[in-house]
C-alpha positions in Angstrom: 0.0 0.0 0.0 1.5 3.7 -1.0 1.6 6.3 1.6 -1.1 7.9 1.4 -2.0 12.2 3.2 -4.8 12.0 4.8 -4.6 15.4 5.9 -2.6 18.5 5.8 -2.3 21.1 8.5 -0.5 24.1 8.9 1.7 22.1 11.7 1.6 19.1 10.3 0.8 16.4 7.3 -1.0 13.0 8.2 0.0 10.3 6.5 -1.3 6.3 6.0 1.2 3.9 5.7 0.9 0.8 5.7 -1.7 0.6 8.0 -0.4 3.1 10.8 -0.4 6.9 10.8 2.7 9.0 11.0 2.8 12.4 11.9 5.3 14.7 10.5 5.9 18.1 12.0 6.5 20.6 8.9 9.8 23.0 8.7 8.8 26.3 9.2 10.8 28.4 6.8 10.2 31.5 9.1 12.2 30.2 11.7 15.6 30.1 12.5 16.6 26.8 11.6 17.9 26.4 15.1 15.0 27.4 16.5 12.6 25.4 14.1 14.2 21.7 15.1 13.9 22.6 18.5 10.3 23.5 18.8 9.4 20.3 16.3 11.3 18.4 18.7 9.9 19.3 21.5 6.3 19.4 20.2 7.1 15.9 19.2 8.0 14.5 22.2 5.5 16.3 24.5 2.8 15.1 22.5 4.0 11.4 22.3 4.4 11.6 26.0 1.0 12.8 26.2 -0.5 9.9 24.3 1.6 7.0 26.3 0.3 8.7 29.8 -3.5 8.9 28.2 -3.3 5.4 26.8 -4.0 3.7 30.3 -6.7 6.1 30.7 -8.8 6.6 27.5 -8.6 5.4 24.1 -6.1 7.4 22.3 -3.9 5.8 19.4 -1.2 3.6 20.4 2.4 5.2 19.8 4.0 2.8 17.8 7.7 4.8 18.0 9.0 8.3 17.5 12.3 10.3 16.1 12.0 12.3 18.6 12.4 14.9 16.0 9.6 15.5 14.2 7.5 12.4 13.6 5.5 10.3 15.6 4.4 6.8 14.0 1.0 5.7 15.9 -1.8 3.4 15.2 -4.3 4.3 12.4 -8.0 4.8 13.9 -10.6 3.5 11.7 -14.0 4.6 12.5 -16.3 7.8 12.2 -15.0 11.0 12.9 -17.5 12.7 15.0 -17.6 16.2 12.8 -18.8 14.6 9.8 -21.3 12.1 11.4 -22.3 12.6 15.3 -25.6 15.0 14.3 -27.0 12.2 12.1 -25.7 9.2 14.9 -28.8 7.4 16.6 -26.5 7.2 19.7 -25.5 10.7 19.9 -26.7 11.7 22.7 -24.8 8.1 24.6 -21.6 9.5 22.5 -21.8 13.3 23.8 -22.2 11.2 27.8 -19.3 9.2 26.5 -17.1 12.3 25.3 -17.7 13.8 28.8 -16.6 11.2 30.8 -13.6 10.4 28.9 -12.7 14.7 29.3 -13.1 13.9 32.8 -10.9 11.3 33.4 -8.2 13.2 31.2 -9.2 16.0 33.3 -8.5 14.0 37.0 -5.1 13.3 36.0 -4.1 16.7 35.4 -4.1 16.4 31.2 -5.7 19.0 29.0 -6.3 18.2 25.7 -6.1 21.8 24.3 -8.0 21.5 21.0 -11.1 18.9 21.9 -13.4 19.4 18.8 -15.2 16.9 17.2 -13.0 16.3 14.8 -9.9 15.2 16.7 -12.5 12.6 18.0 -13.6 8.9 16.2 -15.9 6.6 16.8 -15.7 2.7 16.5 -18.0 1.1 19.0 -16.6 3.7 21.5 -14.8 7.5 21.5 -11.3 7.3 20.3 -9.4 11.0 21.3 -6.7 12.1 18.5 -4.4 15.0 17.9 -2.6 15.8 21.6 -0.7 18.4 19.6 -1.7 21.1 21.8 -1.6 19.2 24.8 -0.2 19.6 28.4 -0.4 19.1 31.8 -2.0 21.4 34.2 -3.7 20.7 37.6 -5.4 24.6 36.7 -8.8 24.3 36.7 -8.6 27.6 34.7 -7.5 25.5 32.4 -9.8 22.2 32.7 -12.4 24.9 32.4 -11.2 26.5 29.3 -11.0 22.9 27.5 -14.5 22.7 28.0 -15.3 26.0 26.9 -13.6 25.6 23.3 -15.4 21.6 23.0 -18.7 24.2 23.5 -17.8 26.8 20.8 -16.5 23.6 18.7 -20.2 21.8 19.1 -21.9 25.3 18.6 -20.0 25.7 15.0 -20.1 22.6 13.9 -23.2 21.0 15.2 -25.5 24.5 15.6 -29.2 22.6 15.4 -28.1 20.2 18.2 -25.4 21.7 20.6 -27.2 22.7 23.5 -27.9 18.9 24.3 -24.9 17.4 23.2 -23.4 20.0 25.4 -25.9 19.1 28.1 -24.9 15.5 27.3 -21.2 16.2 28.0 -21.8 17.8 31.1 -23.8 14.9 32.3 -20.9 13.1 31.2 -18.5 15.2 33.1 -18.0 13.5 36.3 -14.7 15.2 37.5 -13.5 15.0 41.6 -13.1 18.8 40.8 -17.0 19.3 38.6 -18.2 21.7 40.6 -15.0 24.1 40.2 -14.6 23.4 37.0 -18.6 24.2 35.9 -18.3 27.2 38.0 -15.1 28.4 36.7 -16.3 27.5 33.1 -19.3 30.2 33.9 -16.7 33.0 34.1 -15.4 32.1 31.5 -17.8 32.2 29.0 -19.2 35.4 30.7 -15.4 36.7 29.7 -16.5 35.8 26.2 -19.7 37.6 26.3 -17.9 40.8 27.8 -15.5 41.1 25.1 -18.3 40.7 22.2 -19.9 43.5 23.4 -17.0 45.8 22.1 
């Protein structure tokens, strides 16, 4: 089987081969060439990090083995991704549950995703979480509160006739030690987000 791009970011290209995915961190010609390797370097490692800690907690991709420079070769998910197919789902409602409770177990150890949109998220028979790229650990709940807020605005773009109960779904889902912090600290922040609009 040819490689095959699956996708092409402005940080990175996805790529099929031979049944896995690999991850390849592009050059920035911007940069300082110095500088370049050692934020692709670094981005590469945190993230495959990221993914071996989250493996014994959710289902992530399985890191199959890294350069530690600027690719990371991992399992290839087969499945739905949720952005093209959770409105029309008969399940959706379970899924958004699902999706919560896997955001609070990330959440419990003290991992934010930083980018959970329905399209870093596949389904086959249960919620597989992709794309840790923006990743990191924080015990904040600033910051477990913030995660939440962008899966809202995420569900709100891209599912706008259903995201008040998939959101309601998540939150039902959401069963974090810290929930009531977090839900209370997520209020201020979306008030934050109404304050600025208003200019």
């Amino acid at each position: 089987m040819k490689p095959k791009i699956i996708q092409q970011g402005a940080e990175a290209i996805l790529i099929k081969k031979k049944g896995y995915l690999i991850k390849d961190r592009i050059k920035k010609g911007y940069r300082l060439p110095v500088l370049d390797e050692k934020l692709r370097k670094q981005r590469t490692r945190k993230e495959a990090k990221l993914l071996d800690k989250t493996s014994s907690l959710i289902s992530v991709p399985e890191v199959i083995e890294t350069n530690n420079k600027d690719k990371i070769k991992m399992q290839f998910i087969k499945g739905k991704k949720l952005s093209e197919h959770l409105d029309n789902m008969k399940n959706s409602i379970k899924i958004c549950e699902e999706i919560g409770k896997q955001v609070s177990i990330l959440h419990d150890n003290d991992v934010i995703h930083g980018d959970l949109t329905t399209s870093n998220m596949i389904y086959n028979k249960k919620v597989y979480f992709i794309d840790f790229g923006l990743g990191v650990h924080s015990h904040r709940i600033e910051d477990k509160a913030v995660d939440l807020h962008l899966l809202r605005k995420a569900l709100e773009a891209k599912h706008f006739l259903h995201w008040k109960e998939f959101f309601s779904s998540v939150l039902k889902g959401y069963n974090s030690k810290d929930k009531e912090k977090v839900l209370k600290q997520l209020k201020r922040v979306e008030s934050r987000g109404r304050y600025k609009k208003g200019f």
